[in-house]
Backbone as CSV, one residue per row, in Angstrom:
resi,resn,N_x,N_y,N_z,CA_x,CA_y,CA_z,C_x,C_y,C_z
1,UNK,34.916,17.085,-24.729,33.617,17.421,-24.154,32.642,16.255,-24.268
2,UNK,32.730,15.249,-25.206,31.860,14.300,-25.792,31.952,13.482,-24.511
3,UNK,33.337,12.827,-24.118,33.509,12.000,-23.368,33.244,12.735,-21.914
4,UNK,33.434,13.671,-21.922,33.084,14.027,-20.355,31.604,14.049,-20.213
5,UNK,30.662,14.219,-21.194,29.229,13.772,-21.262,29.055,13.008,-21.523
6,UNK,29.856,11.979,-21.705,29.322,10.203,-21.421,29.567,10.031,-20.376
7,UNK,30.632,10.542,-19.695,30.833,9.760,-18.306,29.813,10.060,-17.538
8,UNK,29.377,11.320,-17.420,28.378,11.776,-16.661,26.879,11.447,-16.670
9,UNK,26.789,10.812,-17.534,25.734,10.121,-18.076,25.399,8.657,-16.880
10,UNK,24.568,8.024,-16.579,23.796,6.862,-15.553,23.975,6.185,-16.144
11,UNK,24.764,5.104,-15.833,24.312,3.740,-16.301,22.815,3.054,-15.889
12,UNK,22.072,2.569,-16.717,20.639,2.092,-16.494,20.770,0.434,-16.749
13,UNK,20.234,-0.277,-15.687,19.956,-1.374,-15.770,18.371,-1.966,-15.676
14,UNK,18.291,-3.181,-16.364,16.976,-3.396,-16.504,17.180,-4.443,-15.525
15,UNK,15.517,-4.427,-14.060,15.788,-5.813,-13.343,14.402,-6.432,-13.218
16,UNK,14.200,-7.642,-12.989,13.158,-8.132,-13.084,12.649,-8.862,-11.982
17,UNK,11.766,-8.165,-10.705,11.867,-9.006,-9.634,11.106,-10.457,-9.392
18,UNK,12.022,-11.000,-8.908,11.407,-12.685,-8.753,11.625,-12.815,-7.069
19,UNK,10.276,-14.257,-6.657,10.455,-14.597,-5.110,10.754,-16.184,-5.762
20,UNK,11.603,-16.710,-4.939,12.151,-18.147,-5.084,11.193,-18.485,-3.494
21,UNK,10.715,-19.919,-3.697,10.321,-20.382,-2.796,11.191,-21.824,-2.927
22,UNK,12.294,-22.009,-1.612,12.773,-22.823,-1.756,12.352,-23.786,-0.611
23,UNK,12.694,-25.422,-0.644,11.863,-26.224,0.291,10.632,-26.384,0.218
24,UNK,9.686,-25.530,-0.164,8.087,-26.124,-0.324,7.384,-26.909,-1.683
25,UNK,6.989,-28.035,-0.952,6.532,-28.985,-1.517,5.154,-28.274,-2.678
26,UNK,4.779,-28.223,-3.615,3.793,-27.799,-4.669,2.147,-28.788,-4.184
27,UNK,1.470,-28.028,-4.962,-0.265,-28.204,-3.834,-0.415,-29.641,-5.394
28,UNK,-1.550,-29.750,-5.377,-2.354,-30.960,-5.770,-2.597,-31.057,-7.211
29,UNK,-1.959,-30.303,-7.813,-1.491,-29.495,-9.292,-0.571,-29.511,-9.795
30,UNK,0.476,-29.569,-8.825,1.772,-29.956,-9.192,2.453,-28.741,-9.751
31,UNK,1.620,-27.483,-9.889,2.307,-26.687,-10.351,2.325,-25.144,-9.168
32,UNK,1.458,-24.766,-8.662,1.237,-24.120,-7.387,1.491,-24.791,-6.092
33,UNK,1.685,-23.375,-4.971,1.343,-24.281,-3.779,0.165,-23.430,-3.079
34,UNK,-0.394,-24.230,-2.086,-2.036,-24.288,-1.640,-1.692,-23.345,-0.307
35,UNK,-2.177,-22.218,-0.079,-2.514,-21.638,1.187,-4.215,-21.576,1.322
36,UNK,-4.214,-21.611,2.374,-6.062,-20.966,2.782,-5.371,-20.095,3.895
37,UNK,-5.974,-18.948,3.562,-6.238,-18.507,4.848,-7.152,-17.953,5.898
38,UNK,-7.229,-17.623,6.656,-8.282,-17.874,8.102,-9.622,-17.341,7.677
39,UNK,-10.738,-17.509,7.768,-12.351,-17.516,7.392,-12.566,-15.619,7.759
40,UNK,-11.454,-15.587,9.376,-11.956,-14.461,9.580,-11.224,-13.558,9.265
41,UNK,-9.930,-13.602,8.832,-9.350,-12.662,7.872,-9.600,-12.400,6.632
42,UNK,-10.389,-13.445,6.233,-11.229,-13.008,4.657,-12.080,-12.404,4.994
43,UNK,-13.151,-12.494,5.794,-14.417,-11.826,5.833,-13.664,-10.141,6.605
44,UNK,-12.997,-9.837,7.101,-12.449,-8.558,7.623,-11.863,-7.888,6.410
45,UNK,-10.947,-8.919,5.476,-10.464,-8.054,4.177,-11.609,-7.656,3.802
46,UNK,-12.534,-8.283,3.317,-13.150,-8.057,2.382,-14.572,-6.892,2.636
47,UNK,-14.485,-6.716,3.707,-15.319,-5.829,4.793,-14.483,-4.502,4.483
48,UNK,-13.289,-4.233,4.478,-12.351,-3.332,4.753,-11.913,-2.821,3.220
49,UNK,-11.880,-3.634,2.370,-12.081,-3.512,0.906,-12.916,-2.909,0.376
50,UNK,-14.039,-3.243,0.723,-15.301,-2.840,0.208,-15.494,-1.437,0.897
51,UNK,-15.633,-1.028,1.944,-15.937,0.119,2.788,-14.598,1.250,2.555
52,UNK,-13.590,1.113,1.723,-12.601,1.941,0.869,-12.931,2.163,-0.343
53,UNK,-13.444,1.391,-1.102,-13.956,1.387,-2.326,-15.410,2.470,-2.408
54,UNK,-16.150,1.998,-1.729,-17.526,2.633,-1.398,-16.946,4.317,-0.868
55,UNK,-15.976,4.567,0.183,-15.433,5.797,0.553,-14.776,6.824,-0.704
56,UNK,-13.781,5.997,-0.808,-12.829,6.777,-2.599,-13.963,6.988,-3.468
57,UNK,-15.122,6.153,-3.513,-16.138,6.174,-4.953,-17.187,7.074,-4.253
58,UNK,-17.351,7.884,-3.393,-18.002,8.530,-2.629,-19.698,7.792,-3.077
59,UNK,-19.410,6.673,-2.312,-21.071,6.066,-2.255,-21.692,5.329,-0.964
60,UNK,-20.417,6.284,-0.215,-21.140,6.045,1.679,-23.046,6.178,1.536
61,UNK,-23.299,6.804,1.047,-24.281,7.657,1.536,-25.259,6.476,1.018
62,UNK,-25.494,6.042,-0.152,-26.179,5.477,-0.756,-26.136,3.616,-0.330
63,UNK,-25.161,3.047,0.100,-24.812,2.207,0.680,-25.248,1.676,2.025
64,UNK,-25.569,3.270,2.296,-26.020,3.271,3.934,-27.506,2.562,4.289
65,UNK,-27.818,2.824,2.897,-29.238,2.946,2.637,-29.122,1.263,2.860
66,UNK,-28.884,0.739,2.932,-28.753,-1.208,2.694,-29.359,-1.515,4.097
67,UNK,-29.099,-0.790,5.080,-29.688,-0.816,6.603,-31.210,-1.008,6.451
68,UNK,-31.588,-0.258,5.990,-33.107,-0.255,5.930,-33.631,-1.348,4.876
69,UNK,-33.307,-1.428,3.696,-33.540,-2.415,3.152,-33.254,-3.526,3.410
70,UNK,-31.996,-3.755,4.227,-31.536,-5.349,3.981,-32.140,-6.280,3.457
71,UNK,-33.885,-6.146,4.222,-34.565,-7.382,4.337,-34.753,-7.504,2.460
72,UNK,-34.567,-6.485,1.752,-34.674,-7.061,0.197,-33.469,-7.070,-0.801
73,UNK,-33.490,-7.647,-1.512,-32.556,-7.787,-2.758,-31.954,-9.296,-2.749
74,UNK,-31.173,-9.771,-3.649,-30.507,-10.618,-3.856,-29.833,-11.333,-2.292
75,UNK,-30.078,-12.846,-2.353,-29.704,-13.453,-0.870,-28.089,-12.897,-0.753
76,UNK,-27.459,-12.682,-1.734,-25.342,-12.589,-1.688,-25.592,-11.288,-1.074
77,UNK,-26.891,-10.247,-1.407,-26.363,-9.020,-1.187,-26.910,-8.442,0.262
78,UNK,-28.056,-9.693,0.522,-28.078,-9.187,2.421,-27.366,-10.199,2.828
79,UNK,-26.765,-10.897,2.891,-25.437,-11.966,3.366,-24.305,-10.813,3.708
80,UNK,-23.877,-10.161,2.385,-23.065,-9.026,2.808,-23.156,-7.996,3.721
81,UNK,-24.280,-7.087,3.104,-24.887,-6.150,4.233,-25.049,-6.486,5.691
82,UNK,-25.256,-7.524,5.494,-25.022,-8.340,7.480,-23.751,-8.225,7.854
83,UNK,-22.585,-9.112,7.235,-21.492,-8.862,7.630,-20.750,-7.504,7.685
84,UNK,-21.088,-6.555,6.472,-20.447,-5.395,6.958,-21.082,-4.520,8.025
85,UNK,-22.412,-4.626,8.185,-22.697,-4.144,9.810,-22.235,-4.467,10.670
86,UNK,-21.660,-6.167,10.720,-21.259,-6.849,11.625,-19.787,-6.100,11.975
87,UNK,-18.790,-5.701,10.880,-17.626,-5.189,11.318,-17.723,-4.024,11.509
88,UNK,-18.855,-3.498,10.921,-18.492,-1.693,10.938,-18.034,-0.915,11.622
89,UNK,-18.444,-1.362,13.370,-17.756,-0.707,14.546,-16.306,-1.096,14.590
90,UNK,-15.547,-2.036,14.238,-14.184,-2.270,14.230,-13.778,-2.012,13.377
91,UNK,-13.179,-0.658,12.911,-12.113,-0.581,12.064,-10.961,-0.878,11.956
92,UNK,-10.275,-1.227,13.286,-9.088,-1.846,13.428,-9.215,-2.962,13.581
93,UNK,-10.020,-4.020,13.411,-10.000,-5.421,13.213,-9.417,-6.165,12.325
94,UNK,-9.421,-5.848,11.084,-8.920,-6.112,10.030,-7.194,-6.199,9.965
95,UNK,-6.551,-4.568,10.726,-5.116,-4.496,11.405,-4.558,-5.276,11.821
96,UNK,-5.255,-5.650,12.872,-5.063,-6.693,13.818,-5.032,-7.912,13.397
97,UNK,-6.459,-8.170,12.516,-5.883,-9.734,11.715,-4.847,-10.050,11.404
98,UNK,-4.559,-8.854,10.501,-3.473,-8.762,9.262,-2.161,-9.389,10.145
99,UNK,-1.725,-8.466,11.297,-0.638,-8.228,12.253,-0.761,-9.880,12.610
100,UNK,-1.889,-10.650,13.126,-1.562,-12.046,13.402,-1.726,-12.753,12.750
101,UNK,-2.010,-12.563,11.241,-1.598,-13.756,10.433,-0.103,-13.698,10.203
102,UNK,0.464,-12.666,10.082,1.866,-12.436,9.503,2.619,-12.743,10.756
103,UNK,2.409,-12.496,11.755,3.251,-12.882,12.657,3.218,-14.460,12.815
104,UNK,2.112,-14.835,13.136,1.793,-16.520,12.597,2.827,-17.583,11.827
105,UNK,3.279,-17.057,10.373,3.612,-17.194,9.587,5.099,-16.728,9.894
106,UNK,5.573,-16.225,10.053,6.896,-15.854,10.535,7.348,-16.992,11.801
107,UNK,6.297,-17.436,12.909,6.651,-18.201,13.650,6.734,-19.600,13.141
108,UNK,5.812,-19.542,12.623,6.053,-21.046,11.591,7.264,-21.250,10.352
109,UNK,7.904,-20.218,10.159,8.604,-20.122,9.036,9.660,-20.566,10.200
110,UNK,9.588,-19.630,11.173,11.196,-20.180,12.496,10.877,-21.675,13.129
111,UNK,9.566,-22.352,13.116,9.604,-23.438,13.754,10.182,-24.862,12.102
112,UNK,10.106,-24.278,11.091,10.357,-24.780,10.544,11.929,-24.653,9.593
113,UNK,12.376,-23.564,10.484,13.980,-23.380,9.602,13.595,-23.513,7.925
114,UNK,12.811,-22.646,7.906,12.467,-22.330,5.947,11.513,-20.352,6.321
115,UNK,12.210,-19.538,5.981,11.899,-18.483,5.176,11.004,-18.476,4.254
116,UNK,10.980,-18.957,3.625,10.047,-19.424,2.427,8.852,-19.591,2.740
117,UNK,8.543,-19.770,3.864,7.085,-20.114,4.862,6.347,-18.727,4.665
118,UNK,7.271,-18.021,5.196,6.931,-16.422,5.210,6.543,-15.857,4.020
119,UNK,7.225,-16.212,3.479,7.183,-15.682,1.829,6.117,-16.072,0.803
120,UNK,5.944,-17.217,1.028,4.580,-17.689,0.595,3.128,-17.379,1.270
121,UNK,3.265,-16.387,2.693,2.371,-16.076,3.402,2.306,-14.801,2.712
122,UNK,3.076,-13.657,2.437,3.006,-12.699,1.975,2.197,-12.825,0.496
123,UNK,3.124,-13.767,-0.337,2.335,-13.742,-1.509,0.989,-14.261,-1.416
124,UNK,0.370,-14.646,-0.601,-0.595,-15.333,-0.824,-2.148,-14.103,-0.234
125,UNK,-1.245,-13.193,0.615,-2.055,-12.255,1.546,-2.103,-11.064,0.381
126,UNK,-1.092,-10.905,-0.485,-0.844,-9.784,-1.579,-1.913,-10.175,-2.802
127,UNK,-1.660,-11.528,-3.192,-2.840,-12.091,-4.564,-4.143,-12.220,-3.504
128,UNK,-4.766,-12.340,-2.240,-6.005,-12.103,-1.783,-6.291,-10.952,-2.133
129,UNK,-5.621,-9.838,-1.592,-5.941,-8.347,-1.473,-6.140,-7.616,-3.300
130,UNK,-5.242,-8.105,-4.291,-5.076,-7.853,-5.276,-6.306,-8.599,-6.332
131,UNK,-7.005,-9.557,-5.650,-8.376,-10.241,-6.537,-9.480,-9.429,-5.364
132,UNK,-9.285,-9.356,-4.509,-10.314,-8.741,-3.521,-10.935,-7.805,-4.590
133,UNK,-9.561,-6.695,-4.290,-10.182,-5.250,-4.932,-10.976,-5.138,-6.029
134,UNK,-10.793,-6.189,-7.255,-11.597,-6.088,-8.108,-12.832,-6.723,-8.109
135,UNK,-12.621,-8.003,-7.367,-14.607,-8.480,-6.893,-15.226,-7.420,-5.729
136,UNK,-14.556,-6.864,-5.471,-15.633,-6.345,-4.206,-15.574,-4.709,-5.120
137,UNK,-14.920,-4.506,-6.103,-15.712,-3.214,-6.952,-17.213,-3.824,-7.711
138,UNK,-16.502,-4.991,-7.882,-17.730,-5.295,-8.763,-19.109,-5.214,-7.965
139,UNK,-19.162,-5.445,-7.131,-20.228,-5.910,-5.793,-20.710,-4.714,-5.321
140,UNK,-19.934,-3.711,-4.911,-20.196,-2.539,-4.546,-21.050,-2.012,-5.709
141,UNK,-20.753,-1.684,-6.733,-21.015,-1.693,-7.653,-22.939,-2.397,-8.216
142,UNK,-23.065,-3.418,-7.822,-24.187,-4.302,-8.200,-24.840,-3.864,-7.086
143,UNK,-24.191,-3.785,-5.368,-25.525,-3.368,-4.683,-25.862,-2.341,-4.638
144,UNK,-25.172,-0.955,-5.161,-25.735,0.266,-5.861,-26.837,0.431,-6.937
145,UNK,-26.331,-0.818,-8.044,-27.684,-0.684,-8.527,-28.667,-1.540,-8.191
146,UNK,-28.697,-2.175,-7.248,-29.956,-2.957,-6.829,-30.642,-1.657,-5.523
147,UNK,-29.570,-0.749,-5.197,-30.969,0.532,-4.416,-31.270,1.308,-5.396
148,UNK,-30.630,1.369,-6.404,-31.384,2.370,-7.243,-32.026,1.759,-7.769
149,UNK,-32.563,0.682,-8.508,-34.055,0.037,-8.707,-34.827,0.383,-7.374
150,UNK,-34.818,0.343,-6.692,-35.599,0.652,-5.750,-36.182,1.556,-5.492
151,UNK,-35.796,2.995,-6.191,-36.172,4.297,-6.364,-36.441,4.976,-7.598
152,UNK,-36.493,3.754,-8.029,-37.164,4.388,-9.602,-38.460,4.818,-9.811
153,UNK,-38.987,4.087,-9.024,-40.650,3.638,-8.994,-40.844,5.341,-8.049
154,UNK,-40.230,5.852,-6.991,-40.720,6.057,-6.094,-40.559,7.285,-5.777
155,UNK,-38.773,7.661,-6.150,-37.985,9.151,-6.169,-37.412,9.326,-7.425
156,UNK,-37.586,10.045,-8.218,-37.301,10.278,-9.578,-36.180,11.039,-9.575
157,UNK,-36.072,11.928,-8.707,-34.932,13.414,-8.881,-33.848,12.154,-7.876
158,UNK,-34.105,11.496,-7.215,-33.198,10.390,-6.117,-32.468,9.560,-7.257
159,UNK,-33.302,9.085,-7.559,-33.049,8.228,-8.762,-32.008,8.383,-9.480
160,UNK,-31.853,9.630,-10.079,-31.646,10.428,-11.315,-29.958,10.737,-10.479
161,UNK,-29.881,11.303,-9.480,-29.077,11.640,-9.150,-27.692,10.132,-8.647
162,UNK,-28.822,9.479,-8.302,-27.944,7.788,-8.190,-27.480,7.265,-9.051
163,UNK,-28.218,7.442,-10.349,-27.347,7.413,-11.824,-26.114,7.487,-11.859
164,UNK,-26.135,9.077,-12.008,-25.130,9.924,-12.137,-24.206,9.509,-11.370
165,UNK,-24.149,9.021,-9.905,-22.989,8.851,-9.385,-22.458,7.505,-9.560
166,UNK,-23.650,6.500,-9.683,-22.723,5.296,-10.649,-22.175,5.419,-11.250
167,UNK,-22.588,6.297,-12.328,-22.003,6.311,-14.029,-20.555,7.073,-13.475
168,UNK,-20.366,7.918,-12.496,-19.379,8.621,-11.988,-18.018,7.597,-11.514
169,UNK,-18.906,6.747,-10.965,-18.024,5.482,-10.119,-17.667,4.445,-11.069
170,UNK,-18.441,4.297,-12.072,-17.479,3.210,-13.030,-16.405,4.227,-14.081
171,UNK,-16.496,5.335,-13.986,-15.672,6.300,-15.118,-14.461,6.153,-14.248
172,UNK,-14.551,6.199,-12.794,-12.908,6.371,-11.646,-12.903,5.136,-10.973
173,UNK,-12.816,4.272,-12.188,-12.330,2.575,-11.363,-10.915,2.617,-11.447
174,UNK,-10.437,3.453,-11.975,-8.541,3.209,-11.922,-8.150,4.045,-10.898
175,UNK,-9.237,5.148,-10.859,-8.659,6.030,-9.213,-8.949,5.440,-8.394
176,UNK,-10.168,4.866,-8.389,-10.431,4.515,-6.847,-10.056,3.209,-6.813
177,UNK,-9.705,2.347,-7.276,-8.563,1.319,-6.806,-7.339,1.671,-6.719
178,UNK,-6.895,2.597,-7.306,-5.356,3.325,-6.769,-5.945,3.855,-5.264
179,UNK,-6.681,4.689,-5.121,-6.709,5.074,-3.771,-7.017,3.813,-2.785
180,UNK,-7.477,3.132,-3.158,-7.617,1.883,-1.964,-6.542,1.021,-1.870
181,UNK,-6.020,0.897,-3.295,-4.672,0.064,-3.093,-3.417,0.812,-2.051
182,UNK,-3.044,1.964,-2.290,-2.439,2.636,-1.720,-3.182,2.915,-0.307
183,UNK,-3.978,2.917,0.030,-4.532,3.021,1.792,-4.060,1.486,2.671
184,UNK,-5.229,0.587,1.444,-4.262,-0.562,2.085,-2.629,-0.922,2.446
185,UNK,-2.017,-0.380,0.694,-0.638,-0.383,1.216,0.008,0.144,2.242
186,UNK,-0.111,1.264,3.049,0.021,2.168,3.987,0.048,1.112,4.932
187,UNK,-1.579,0.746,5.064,-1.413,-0.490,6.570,-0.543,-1.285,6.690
188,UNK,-0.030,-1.753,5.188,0.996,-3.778,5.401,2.154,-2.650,5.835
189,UNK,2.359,-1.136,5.007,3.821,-0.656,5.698,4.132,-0.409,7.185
190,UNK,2.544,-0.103,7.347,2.848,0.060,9.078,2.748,-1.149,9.874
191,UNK,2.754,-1.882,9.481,2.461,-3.159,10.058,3.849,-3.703,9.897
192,UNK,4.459,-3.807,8.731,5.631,-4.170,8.181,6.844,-3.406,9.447
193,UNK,7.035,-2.112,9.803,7.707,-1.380,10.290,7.644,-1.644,11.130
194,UNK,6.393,-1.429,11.996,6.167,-1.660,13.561,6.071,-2.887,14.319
195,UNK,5.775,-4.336,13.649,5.742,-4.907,13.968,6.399,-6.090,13.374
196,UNK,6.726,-6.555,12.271,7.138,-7.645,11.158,8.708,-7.266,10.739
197,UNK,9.185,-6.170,10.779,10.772,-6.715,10.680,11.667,-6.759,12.066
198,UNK,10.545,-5.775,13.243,11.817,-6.282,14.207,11.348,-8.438,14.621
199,UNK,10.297,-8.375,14.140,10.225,-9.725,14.867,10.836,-10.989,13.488
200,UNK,10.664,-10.404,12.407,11.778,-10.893,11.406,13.241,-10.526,12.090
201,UNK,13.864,-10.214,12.624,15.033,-10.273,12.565,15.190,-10.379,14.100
202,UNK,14.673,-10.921,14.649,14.588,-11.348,16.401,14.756,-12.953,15.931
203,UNK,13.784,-13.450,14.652,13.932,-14.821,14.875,15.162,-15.188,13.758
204,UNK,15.154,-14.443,12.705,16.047,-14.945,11.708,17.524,-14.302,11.661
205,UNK,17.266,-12.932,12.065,19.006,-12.103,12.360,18.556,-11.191,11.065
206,UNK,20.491,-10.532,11.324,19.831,-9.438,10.172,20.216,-10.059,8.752
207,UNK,20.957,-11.345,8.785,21.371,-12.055,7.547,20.853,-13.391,7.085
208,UNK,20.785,-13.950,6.129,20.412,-15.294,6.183,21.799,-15.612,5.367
209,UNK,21.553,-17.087,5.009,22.013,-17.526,4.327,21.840,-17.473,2.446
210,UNK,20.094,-17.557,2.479,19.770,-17.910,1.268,19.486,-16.283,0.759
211,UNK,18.570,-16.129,-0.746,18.151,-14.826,-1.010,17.149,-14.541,-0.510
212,UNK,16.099,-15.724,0.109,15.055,-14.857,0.304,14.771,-14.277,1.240
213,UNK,15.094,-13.580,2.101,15.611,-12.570,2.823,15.862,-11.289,2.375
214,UNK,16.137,-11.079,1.148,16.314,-9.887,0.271,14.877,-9.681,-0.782
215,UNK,14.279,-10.362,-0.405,12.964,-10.373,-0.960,12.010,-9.132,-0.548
216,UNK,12.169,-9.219,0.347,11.113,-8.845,1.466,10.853,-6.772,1.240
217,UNK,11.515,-6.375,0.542,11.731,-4.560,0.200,10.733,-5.151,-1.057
218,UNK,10.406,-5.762,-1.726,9.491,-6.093,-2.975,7.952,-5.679,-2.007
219,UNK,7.721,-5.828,-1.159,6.331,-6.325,-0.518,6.126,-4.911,-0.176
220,UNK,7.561,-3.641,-0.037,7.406,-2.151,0.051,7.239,-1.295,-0.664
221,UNK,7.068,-1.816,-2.342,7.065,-1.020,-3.217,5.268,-0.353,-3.496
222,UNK,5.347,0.613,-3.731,3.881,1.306,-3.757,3.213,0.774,-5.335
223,UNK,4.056,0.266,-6.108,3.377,-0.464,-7.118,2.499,-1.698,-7.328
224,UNK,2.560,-2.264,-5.766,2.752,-3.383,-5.405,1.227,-4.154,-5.567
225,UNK,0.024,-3.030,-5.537,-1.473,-3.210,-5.708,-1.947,-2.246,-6.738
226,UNK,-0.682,-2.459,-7.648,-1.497,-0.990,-9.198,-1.876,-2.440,-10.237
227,UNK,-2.755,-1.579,-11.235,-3.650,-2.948,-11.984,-2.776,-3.822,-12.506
228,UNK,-1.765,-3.144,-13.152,-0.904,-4.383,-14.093,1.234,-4.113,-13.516
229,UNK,0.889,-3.481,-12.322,2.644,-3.030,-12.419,3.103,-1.885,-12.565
230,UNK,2.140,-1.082,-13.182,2.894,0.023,-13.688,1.666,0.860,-13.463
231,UNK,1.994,2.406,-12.838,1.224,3.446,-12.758,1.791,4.732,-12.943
232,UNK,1.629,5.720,-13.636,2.225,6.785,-14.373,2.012,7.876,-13.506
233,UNK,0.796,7.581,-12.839,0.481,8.295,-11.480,1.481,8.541,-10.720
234,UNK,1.543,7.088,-9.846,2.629,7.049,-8.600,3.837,7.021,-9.407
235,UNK,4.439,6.914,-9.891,5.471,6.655,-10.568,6.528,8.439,-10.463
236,UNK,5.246,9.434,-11.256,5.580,11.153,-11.311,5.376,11.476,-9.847
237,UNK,4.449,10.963,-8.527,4.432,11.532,-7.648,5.708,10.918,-7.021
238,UNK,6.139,9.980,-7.354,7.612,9.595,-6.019,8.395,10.376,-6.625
239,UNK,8.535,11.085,-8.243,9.854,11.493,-8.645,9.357,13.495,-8.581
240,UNK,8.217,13.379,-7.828,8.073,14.736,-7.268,8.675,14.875,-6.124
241,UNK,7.988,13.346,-5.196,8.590,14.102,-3.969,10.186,13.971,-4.129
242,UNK,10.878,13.076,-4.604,12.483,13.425,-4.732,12.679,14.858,-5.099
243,UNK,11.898,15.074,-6.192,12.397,16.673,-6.768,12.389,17.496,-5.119
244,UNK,11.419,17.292,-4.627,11.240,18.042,-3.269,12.150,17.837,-2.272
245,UNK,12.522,16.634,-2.242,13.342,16.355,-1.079,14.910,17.354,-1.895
246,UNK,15.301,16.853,-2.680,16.984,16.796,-3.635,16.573,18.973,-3.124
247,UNK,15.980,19.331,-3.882,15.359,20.890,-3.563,15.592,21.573,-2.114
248,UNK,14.563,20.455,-0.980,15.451,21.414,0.684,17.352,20.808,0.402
249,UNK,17.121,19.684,0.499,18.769,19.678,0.162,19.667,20.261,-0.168
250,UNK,19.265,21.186,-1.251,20.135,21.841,-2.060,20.170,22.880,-1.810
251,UNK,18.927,23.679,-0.756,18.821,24.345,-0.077,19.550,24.739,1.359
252,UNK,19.391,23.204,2.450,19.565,23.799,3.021,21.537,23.354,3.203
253,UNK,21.739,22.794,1.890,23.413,23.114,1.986,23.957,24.591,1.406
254,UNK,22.737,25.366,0.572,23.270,26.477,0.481,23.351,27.253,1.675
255,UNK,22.301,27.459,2.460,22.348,27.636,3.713,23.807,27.986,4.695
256,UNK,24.333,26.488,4.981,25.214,25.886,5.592,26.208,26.407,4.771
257,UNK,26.545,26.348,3.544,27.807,26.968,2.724,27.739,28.600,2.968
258,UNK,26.535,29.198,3.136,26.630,30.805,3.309,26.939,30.802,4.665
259,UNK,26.631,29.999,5.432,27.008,30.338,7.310,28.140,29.493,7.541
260,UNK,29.160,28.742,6.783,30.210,28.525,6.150,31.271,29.601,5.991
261,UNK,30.498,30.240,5.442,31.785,31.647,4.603,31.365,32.581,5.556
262,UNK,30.843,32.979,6.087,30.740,33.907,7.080,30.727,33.558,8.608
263,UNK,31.287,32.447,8.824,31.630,32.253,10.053,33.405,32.383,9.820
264,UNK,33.679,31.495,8.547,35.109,31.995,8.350,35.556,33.510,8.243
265,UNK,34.744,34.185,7.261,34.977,35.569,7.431,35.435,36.191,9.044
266,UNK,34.294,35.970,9.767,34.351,36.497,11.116,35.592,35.826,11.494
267,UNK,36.120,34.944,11.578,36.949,34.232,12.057,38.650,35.266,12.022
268,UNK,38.657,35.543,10.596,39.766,36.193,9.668,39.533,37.517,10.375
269,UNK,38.446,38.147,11.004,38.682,39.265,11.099,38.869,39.767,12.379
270,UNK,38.762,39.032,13.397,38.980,38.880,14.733,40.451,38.444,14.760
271,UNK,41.341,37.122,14.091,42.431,36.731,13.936,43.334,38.209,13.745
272,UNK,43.088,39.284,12.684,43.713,40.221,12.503,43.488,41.459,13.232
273,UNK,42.235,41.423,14.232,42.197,42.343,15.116,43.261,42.209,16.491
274,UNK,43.163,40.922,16.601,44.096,40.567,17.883,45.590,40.323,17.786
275,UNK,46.059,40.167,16.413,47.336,40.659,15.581,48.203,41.599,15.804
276,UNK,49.236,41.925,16.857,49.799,42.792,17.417,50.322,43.731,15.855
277,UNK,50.047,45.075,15.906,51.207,45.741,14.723,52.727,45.735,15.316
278,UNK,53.245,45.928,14.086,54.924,46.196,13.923,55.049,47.318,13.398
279,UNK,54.412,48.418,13.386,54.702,49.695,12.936,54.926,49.995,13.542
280,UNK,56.531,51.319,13.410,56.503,52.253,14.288,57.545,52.462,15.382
């Protein structure tokens, strides 16, 4: 019995994912290499960052308020307030960036017979999005309390209540960067699906030569924008929804095994109806 409960037992392996960038020359450091990328895909991330953050931290309302004020507070914080008016009507702008930088980068990775092109475009679009989220909490954050100085003097019960939802919004900085990380993630997947692997494998095939090509399921993992790697959160909700999925499964093969045995039944009993007797 011992050994038949070892066998049955999982082997568990421990793995540790790495991206090899092979062929590219290192930036001016000697130890990194140097991307910039486009002026207006930063200012759209960071537009699109911020206006998720402000949504999950439910501080639309108070934010809104920046319209009317603009003309005061800190020069960084009507610099901003300009630009996010400036995108506000495009919500799919940011999509769209995203979709032509990566495609960009994929064409350049094929004009240059190196993968690695690509790969260093990803990482470099993943560590933007992953320092984003935490300066533009911070920011969100600071121009909240620069309207609530503003109503101290003036609305007391306003005031009072703007508190409260700060103090609310720095208590759910691990939710509401999980919820923004995961919204964002959603987009690179649909972007990834619909547009970035058939044109990955239009220019490169479905094989390469080298590994990094097998890289690329790393950039799908939902862990991929949690603070340090690890979230206990997502982690119980993927091994819910398995419980859910493994559950109709198991379902609907019971199903199929009961309309199984009773199609055979019927089968057996028609076979012996049409069974000539020998009695007699």
């Amino acid at each position: 019995m011992e050994r038949q409960r070892s066998r049955r037992r999982p082997n568990l392996a421990v793995s540790t994912p790495s991206v090899v960038l092979e062929g590219l020359a290192v930036g001016v450091d000697n130890l990194r290499h140097d991307v910039v990328l486009s002026p207006r895909f930063v200012e759209l991330g960071r537009a699109q960052i911020a206006r998720s953050i402000a949504r999950h931290g439910e501080l639309d309302g108070l934010l809104s308020a920046e319209a009317v004020r603009s003309t005061q507070g800190p020069a960084w914080m009507r610099n901003q307030a300009g630009r996010a008016a400036q995108v506000k009507n495009d919500p799919g702008g940011w999509k769209s960036a995203l979709t032509e930088l990566l495609v960009s980068s994929l064409n350049r990775a094929k004009k240059e017979s190196q993968l690695s092109v690509d790969l260093l475009a990803r990482l470099a679009v993943t560590k933007f999005i992953r320092t984003e989220m935490n300066q533009q909490f911070l920011q969100v954050l600071e121009r909240c309390r620069v309207q609530q100085k503003s109503y101290d003097n003036m609305r007391q019960e306003k005031a009072h209540e703007y508190r409260e939802r700060l103090a609310a919004f720095q208590v759910r900085k691990r939710i509401i960067l999980r919820k923004t990380g995961q919204e964002i993630f959603e987009t690179l997947r649909e972007v990834e699906k619909s547009t970035l692997a058939r044109t990955r494998r239009s220019l490169f095939g479905e094989e390469t030569s080298g590994g990094s090509y097998f890289t690329y399921p790393l950039f799908l993992n939902r862990l991929l924008f949690s603070e340090d790697g690890r979230d206990d959160y997502l982690c119980a909700e993927q091994l819910r929804d398995a419980g859910e999925l493994g559950t109709a499964i198991r379902t609907a093969m019971g199903e199929c095994g009961r309309w199984l045995r009773a199609f055979c039944a019927r089968s057996m009993v028609r076979k012996r109806a049409r069974r000539p007797s020998t009695r007699g």
